[in-house]
C-alpha positions in Angstrom: 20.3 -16.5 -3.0 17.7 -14.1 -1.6 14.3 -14.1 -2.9 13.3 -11.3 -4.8 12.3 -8.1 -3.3 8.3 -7.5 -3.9 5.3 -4.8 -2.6 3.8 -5.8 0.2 0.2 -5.8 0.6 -1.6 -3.2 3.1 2.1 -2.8 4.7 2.2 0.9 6.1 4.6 3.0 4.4 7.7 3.8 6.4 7.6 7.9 7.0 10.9 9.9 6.6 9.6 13.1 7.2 6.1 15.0 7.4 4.6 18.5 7.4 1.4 20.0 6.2 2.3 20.2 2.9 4.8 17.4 2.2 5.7 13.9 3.3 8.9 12.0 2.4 8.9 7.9 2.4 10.9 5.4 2.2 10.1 3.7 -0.6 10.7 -0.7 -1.1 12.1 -2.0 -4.4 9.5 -3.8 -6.1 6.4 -1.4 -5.7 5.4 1.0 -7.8 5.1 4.4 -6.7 2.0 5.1 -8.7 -0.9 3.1 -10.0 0.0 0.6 -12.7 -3.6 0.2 -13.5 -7.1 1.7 -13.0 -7.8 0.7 -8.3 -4.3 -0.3 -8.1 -4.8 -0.5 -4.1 -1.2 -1.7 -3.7 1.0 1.0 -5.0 3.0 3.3 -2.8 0.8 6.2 -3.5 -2.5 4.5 -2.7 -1.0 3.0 0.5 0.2 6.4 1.7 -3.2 7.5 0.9 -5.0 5.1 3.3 -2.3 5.1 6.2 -2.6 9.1 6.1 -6.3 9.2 6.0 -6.1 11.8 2.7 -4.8 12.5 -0.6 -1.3 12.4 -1.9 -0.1 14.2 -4.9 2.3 13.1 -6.8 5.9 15.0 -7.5 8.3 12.6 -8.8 8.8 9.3 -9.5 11.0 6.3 -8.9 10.6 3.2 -11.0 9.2 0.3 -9.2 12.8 -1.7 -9.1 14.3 1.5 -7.4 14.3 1.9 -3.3 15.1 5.2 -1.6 13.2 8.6 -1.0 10.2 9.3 -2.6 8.3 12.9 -1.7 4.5 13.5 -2.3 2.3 16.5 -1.7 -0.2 17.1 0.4 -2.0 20.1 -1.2 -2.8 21.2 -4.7 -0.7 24.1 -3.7 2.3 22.2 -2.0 2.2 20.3 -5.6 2.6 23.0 -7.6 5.2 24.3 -5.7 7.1 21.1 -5.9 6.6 20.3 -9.5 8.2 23.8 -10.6 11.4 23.1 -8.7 11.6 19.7 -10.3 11.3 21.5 -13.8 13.6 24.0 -12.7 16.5 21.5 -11.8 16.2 23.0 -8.1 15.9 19.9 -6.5 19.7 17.6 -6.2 19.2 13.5 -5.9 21.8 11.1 -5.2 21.9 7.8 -5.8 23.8 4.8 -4.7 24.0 2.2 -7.7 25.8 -1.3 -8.0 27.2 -1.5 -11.8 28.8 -4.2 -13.5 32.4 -4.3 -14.4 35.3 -2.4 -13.1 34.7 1.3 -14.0 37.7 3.2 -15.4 38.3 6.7 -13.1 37.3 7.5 -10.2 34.7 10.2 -10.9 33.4 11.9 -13.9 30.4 12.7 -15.9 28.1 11.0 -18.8 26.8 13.8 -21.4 24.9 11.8 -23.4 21.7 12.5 -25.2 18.8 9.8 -24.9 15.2 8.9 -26.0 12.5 6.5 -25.9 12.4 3.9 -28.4 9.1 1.9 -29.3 10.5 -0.7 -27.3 10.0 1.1 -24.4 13.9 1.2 -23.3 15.5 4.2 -23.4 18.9 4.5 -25.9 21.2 7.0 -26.8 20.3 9.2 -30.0 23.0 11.9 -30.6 20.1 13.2 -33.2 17.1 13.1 -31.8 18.0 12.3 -28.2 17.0 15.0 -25.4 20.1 16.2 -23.4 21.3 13.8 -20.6 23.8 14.6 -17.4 24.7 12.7 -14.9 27.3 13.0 -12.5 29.3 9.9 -10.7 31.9 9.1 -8.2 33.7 5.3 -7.1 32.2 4.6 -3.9 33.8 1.0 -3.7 35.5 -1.2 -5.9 35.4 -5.1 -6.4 37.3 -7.1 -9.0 33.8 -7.4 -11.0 31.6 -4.7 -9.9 32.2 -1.0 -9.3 29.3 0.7 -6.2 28.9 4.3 -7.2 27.4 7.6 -6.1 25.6 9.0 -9.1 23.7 12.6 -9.3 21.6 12.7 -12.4 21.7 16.5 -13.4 18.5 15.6 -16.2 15.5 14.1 -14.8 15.0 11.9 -17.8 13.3 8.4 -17.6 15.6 5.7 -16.8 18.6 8.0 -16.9 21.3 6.7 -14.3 20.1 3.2 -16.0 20.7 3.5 -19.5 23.9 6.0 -18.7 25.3 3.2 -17.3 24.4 0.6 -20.2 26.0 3.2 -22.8 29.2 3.4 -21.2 29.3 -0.6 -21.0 28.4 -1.0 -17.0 25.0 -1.8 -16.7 23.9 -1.9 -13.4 23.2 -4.9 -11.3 20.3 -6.9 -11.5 18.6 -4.9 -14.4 17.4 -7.1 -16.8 16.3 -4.4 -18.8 19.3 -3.0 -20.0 22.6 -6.0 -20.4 22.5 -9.4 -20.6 19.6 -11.2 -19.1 20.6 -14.2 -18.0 23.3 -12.6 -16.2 21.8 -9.9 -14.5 18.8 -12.6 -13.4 21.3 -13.7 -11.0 20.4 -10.6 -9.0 17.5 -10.4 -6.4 17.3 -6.6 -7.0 18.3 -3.8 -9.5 20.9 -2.0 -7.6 19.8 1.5 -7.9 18.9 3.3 -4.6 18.0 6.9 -3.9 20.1 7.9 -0.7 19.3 11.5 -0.6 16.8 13.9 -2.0 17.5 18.1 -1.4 14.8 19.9 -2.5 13.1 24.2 -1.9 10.3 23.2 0.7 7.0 25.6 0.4 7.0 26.5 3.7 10.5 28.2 3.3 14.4 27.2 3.0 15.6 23.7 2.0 15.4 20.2 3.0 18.0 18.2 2.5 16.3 14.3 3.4 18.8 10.6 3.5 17.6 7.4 3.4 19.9 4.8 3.7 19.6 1.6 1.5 17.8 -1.8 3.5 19.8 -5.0 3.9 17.8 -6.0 0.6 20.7 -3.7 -1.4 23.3 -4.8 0.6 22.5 -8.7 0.1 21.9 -7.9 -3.5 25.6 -6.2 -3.8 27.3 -9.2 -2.3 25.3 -11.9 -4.6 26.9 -13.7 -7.3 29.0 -12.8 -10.3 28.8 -9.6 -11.8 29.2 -9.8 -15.9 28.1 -7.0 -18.6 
């Protein structure tokens, strides 16, 4: 089995695309895209920062077990921009994600309400959950795990990843959400941000892909997928 994907240290971030007020990168599972604590010099931000030679704003975010595109801002204004077409749902991401089990369909949607609980996971509440929709397609099919394409239509924390634990098809390698042991057997959670289509400040849209590394790949051809 692989080794387990991890940041590493003072490693330049790889560049997707850049202009004067954005800049797109290719982010590794296994760093965080912000600072976890107070001079975290190993985050993705902070590295950007000191291969650039300025300041990065932040737009979005990807957990730190996630790979794909990540965008930042380079100027208060460029960030403003940014962050109201997030809140406006003008901005389309795609995933590619690994789930266990063999997925009934070959598309369809997951309307489903979720919160935070003090646990820090994220559940289904059809109370007091906020709304939740995501979108999803069968890529590829194997006899105990299902690759999808999933567009998450809410930009909720840990959407695509507790979606997929409610409807019983956690994905790969998440030890947060289905059964430990099992999903240990993974080097990586399989969750990877292909593509990211977004209103650019400077005018018209940009539609950015990012392929997954050979780390996702390995990871989808390891071991035995269970729930």
């Amino acid at each position: 089995m692989s080794e387990p994907v991890g940041p590493i240290p003072h490693a330049a971030p790889r560049i997707l695309r850049r202009t004067d007020a954005w800049v797109a990168v290719a982010k590794p599972a296994g760093i965080a895209a912000i600072p976890e604590k107070s001079g975290d010099t190993d985050c993705l931000q902070a590295l950007l920062e000191r291969d650039l030679g300025r300041r990065v704003w932040v737009v979005h975010r990807l957990d730190k077990e996630v790979s794909g595109v990540i965008l930042y801002a380079l100027s208060a204004e460029a960030h403003r921009f940014l962050n109201i077409a997030f809140e406006q749902r003008r901005v389309s991401k795609i995933y590619l994600a690994g789930a266990a089990g063999a997925v009934a369909g070959d598309s369809g949607e997951i309307d489903l309400p979720l919160r935070e609980f003090g646990s820090g996971r994220i559940g289904v509440d059809r109370e007091k959950g906020k709304p939740c929709l995501t979108r999803w397609r069968v890529l590829e099919r194997r006899a105990d795990r299902t690759l999808l394409e999933m567009e998450p239509h809410t930009g909720r924390r840990h959407q695509l990843r507790a979606h997929a634990y409610a409807i019983g098809h956690p994905l790969l390698g998440d030890t947060r959400y289905g059964d430990k042991a099992a999903q240990a057997l993974f080097p990586r959670l399989l969750l990877h941000a292909r593509l990211l289509d977004f209103p650019a400040p400077e005018g018209g849209r940009v539609t950015l892909e990012c392929p997954p590394g050979e780390d996702f790949l390995a990871a989808w051809n390891t071991g035995t997928a269970r729930a």
